[in-house]
C-alpha positions in Angstrom: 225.5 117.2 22.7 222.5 119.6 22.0 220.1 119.5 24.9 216.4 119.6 23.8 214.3 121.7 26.3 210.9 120.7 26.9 207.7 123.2 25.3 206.2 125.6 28.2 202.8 124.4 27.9 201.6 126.6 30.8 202.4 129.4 27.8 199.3 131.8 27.0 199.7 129.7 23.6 198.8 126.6 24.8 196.1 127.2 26.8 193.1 127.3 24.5 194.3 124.1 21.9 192.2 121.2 22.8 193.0 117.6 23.6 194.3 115.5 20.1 191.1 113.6 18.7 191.0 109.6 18.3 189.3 107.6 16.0 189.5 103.9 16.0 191.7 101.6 13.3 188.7 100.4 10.9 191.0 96.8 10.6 194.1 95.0 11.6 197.1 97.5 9.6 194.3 100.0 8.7 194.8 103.5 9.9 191.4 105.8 9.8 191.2 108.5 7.6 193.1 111.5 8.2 195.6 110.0 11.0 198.8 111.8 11.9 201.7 110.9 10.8 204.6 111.4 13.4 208.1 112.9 12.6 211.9 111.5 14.3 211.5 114.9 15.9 209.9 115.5 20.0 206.2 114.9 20.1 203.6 115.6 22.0 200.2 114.6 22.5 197.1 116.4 24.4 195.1 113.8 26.5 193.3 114.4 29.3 194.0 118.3 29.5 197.6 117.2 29.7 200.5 117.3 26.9 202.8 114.0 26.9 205.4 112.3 24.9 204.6 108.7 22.9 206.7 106.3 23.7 209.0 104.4 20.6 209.4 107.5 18.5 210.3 107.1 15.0 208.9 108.8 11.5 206.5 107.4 9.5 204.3 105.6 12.3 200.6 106.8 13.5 200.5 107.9 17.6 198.0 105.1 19.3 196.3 104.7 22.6 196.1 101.4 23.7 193.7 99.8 26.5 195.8 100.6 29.6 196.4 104.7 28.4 199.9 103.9 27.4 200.4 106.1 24.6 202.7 104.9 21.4 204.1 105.7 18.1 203.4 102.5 16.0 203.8 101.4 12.6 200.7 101.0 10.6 201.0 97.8 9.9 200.9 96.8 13.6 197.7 98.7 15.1 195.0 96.5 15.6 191.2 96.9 14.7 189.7 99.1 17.5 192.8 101.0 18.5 192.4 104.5 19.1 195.0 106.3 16.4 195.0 110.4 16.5 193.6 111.9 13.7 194.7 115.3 12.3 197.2 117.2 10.7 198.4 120.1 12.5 201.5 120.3 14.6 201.0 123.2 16.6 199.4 122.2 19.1 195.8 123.3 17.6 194.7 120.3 17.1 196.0 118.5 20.6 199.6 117.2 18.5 202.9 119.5 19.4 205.7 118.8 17.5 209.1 120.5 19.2 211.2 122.0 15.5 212.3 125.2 17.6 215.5 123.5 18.7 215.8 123.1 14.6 215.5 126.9 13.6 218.9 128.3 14.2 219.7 125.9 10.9 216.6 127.2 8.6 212.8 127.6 9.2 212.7 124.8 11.8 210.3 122.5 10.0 210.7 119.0 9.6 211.7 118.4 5.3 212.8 115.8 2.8 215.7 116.9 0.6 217.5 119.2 2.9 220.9 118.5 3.2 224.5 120.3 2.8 227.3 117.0 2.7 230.7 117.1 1.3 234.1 115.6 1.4 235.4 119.1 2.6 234.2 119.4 5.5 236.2 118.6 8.9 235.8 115.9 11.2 236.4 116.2 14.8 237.3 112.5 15.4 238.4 114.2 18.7 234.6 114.4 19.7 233.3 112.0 18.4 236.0 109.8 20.6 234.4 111.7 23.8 230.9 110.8 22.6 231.5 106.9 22.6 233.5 107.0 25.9 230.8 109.2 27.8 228.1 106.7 26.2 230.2 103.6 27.7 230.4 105.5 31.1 226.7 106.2 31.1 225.6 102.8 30.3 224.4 104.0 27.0 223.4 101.9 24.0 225.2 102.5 20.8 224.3 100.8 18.0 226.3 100.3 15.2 225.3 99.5 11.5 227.7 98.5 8.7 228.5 97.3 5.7 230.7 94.6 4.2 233.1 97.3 2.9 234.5 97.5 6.5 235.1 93.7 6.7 236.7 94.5 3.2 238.9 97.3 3.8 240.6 95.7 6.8 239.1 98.1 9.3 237.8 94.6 10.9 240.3 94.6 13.7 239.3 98.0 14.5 235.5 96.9 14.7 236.4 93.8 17.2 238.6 96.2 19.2 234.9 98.3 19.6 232.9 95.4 20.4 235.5 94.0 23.0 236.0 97.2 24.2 232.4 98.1 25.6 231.8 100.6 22.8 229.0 98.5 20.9 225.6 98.1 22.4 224.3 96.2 19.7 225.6 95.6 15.8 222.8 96.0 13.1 224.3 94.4 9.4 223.5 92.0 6.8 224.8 88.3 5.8 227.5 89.4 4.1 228.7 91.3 6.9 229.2 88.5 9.2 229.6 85.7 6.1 233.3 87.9 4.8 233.7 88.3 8.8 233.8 84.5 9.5 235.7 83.7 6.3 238.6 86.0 7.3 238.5 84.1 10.9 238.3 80.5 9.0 239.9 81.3 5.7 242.2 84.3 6.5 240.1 86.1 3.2 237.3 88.5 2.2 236.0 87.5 -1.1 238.8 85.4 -1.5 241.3 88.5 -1.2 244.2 88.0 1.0 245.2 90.4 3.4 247.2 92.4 1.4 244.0 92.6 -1.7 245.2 90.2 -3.7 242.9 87.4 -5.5 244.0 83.9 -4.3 243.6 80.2 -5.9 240.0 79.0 -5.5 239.3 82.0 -3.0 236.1 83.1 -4.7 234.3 79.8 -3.2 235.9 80.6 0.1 233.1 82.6 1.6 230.4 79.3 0.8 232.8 77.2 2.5 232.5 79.7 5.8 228.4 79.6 5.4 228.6 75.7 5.2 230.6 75.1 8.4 228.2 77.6 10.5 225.2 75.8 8.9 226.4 73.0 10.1 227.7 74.1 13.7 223.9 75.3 13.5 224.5 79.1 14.2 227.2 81.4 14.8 227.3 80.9 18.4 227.4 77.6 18.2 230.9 77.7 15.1 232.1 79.6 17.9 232.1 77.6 20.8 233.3 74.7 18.5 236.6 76.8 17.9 235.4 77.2 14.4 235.1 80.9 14.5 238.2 82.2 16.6 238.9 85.5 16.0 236.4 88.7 14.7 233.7 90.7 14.9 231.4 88.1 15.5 233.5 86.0 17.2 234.0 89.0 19.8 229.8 89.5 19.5 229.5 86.2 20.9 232.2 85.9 23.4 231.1 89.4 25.1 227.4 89.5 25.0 226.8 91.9 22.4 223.5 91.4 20.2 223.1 91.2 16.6 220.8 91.3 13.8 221.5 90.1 10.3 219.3 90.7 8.1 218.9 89.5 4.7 218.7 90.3 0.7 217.7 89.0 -2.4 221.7 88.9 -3.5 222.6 86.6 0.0 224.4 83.7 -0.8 223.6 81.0 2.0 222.4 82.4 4.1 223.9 82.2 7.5 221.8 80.1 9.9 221.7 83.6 12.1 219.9 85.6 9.0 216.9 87.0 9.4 215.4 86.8 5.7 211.3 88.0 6.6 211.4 91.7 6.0 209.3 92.7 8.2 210.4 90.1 11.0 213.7 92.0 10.6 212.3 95.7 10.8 210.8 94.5 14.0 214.5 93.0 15.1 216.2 96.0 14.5 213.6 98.0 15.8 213.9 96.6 19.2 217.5 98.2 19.2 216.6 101.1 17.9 214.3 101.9 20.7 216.7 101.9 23.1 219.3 103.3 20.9 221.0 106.6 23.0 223.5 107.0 20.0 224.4 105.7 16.2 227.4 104.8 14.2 226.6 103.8 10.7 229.5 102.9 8.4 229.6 102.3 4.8 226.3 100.9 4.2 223.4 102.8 2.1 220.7 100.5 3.0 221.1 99.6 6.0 221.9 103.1 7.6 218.9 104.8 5.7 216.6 101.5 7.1 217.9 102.3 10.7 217.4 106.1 10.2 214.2 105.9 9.2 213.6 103.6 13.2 214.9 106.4 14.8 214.3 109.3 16.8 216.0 112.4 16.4 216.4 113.0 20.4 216.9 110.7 23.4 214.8 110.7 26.5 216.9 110.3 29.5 215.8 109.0 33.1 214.8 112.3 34.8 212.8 113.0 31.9 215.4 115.7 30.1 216.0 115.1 26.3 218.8 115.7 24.4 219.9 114.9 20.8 221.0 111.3 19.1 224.2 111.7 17.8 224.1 110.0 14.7 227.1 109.5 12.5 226.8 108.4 9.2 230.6 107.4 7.4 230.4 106.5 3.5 233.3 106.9 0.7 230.6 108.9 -1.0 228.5 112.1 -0.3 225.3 110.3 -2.0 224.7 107.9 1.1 225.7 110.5 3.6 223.4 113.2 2.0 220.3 110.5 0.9 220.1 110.0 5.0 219.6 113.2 5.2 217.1 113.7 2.9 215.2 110.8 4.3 215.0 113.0 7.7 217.3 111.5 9.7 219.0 115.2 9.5 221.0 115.1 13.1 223.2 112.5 11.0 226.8 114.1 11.1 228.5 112.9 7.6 231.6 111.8 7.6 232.9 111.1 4.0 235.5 108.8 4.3 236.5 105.2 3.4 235.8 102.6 6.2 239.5 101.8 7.0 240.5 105.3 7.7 237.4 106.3 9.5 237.7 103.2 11.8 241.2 103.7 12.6 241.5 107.1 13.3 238.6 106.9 15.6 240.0 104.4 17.3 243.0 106.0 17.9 241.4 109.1 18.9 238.9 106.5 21.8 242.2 105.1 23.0 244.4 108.6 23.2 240.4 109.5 25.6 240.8 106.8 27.6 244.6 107.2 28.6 243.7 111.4 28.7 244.3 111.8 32.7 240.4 112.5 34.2 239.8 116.3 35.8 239.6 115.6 39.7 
């Protein structure tokens, strides 16, 4: 992974920009004039005579100050009246904000853009390193988060998905109801959209999937189906039974929805932003608006204990180079597109995580 070293700031350069200027929020999700708006990329902020990093980076949010000195990236909508917010536009430094793009240069002029991206089919994917990345993050303790889309329930990459869950690989799963809704039919049902294994439509199997919602409604939540025996087998199923957190979050289209579902937008930002905080690394497979949604939460970098930062591997798999390349153009540009269908992409990995694991270790 690409190491991100930290600015000099003892440099010649630095020495005359002055600490980063703070005006108070005029009202409750009212930035002052002229704030600055922050970038996935590694920020830093001039109080005091000294230069340090806000804590929660994402794009799109305003750097605040609160009451005890802790300094933040927030969204707008959640500064309070009073709150100090940096003002200004600059990010060299001369006006107290540093944002870190040199690491970004070798690839083009090193500033953060929209509409920036090179994806296609063509390209190769080292499913060999990826592999390495998603054992190292289990060794580490990491906190991968993976988002997807019904298409993998769909495709029958589903065992491959429990196998990561059960496995240790999955720090927390991001997805919507339908997600989890085909997920638990296939467990109750043996169907996804009332297809059989093998794709084919079956008698009555498009009701199948409001069937599954009904019997978790009534177990009262998908913990609850599965300690009843109701949900057996799956990616839920295995969500439950080892620990690992989710967040389902809804859409107009949801049918139901699950019990589990959370349908207030914002309340669901906020649930998949407390993942995303502590995210060290992404998978996000075949979904457009989810994976664009969690992009936009992220960093680009991750801060680890001593202090040292290094890059968020983010992998984005979609049968299409739109979703891969939209991603990009969002910002999110350390996504790594894979342009692939689900099923493939999930088994191959897998295969390539298992062949790491039984890989005799260097003494």
């Amino acid at each position: 992974m690409t190491t991100i070293a930290h600015p000099d700031f003892t440099a010649a350069r630095f020495t005359p920009y002055p600490d980063a200027r703070f005006t108070p929020a005029p009202a409750d999700g009212v930035l002052p004039e002229g704030f600055f708006t922050t970038t996935n990329l590694p920020t830093y902020v001039r109080v005091d005579g000294r230069w340090r990093m806000p804590r929660e980076p994402r794009m799109d949010g305003a750097l605040v100050l609160d009451a005890q000195g802790e300094l933040w990236v927030r969204e707008g909508r959640r500064v309070r009246a009073g709150e100090r917010v940096v003002v200004g536009k600059a990010e060299d430094g001369s006006e107290g904000v540093y944002v870190n793009m040199a690491y970004l240069a070798e690839g083009g002029d090193g500033e953060f853009k929209f509409m920036t991206s090179e994806v296609s089919r063509e390209k190769p994917i080292d499913y060999g390193h990826m592999a390495r990345l998603l054992v190292e993050e289990r060794e580490r303790g990491g906190y991968p988060i993976w988002v997807t889309g019904p298409a993998l329930v769909h495709s029958r990459a589903r065992a491959d998905m429990t196998w990561f869950v059960e496995n240790g690989f999955v720090g927390a799963l991001l997805a919507g109801n339908a997600v989890a809704v085909h997920d638990i039919e296939a467990s109750i049902y043996g169907t996804t959209l009332g297809m059989s294994g093998a794709g084919e439509a079956t008698s009555g199997g498009h009701g199948l999937h409001m069937r599954a919602i009904n019997k978790v409604r009534q177990a009262g939540s998908i913990a609850k189906a599965v300690e009843a025996g109701i949900i057996t087998n799956g990616i839920m199923h295995a969500c439950v039974k080892h620990g690992v957190p989710f967040v389902l979050t809804g859409s107009i289209r949801d049918d139901g929805p699950l019990p589990d579902v959370v349908t207030d937008n914002l309340a669901a930002q906020d649930a998949m932003r407390r993942h995303s905080v502590k995210a060290t690394m992404a998978v996000l497979v075949a979904t457009a608006l989810h994976a664009i949604a969690t992009g936009n939460m992220l960093p680009a970098f991750v801060t680890e204990k001593d202090g040292s930062l290094r890059e968020l591997p983010t992998i984005c798999v979609d049968s299409s180079e739109f979703v891969v390349s939209k991603l990009k153009d969002r910002g999110t540009h350390q996504a790594f597109g894979v342009v692939t269908n689900a099923q493939d992409f999930m088994h191959i990995l897998r295969l390539y995580v298992e062949r790491e694991l039984a890989a005799p270790k260097p003494a």
